[in-house]
N, C-alpha and C positions, 0 to 999 in steps of 0.2 A: 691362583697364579699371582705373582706377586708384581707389585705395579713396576715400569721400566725406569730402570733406574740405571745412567752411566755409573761403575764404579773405579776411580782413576784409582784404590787399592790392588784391584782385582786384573785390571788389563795390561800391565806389563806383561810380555808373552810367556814369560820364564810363571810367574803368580796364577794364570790362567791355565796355563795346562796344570800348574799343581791342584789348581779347585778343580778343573777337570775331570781331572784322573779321581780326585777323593768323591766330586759326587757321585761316580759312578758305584762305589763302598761304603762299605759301614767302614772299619777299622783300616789303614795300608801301614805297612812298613815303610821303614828309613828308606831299607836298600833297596824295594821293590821301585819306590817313587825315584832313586837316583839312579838306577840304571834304565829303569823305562823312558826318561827324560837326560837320559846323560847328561848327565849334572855331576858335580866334585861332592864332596861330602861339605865343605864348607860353602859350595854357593848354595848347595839347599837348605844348608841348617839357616843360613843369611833368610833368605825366602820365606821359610816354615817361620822365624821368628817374627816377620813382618806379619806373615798373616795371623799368627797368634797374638800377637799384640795387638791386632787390630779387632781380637774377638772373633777371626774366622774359623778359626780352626785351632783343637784342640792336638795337647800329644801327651802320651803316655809312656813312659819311661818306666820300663823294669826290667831284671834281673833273670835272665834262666842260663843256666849249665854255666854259673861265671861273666856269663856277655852279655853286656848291655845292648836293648834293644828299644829302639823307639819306633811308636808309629803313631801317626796322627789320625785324625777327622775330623770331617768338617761341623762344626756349631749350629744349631738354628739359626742365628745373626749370617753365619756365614753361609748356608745356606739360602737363604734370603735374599742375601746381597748378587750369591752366583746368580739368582734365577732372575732379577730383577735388572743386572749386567747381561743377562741374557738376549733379557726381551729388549733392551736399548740397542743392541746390538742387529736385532730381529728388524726390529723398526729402523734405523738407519739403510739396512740393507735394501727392505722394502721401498724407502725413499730414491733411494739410488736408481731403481729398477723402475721407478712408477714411470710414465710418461711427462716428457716436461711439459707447463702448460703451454698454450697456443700463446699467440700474440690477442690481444681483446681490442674489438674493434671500435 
């Protein structure tokens, strides 16, 4: 398990369902991730290129019947980062929910 780590790359809500959706695959498409997330074709490319710049996620760009097709996945770095943005996540939630302390007398 990888240690809890906030990631202010990863938690914009638009960046988080995209790690989302790709930890749950190996390989996704372009068009699979922008109509699952109804998204334009330009705010995802915006998105996919932050978290590829940032080493989260890879894409693969090629050629069949004429049409260009991309699809990405996520990196071990970006993997890493999901799982560890996970468990900060985990752990705030858990704080929220624990009981407050009493007053100390």
């Amino acid at each position: 398990m990888s240690a809890a780590r906030f990631d202010e790359t990863i938690h914009p809500s638009t960046r988080l369902a995209i790690v989302s959706l790709l930890a749950a695959s190996d390989w996704v498409e372009f068009g699979f991730i922008r109509d699952d997330l109804q998204l334009s074709d330009s705010a995802l490319s915006k998105q996919l290129g932050t978290l590829e710049d940032a080493g989260y996620l890879a894409l693969e760009r090629v050629t069949h019947q004429r049409r260009r097709r991309v699809r990405a996945r996520l990196t071990r770095a970006g993997r890493t980062a999901f799982d560890g943005h996970v468990a900060a996540l985990r752990e705030m939630l858990e704080r929220a929910s624990a009981p407050a302390p009493g007053p100390t007398t």
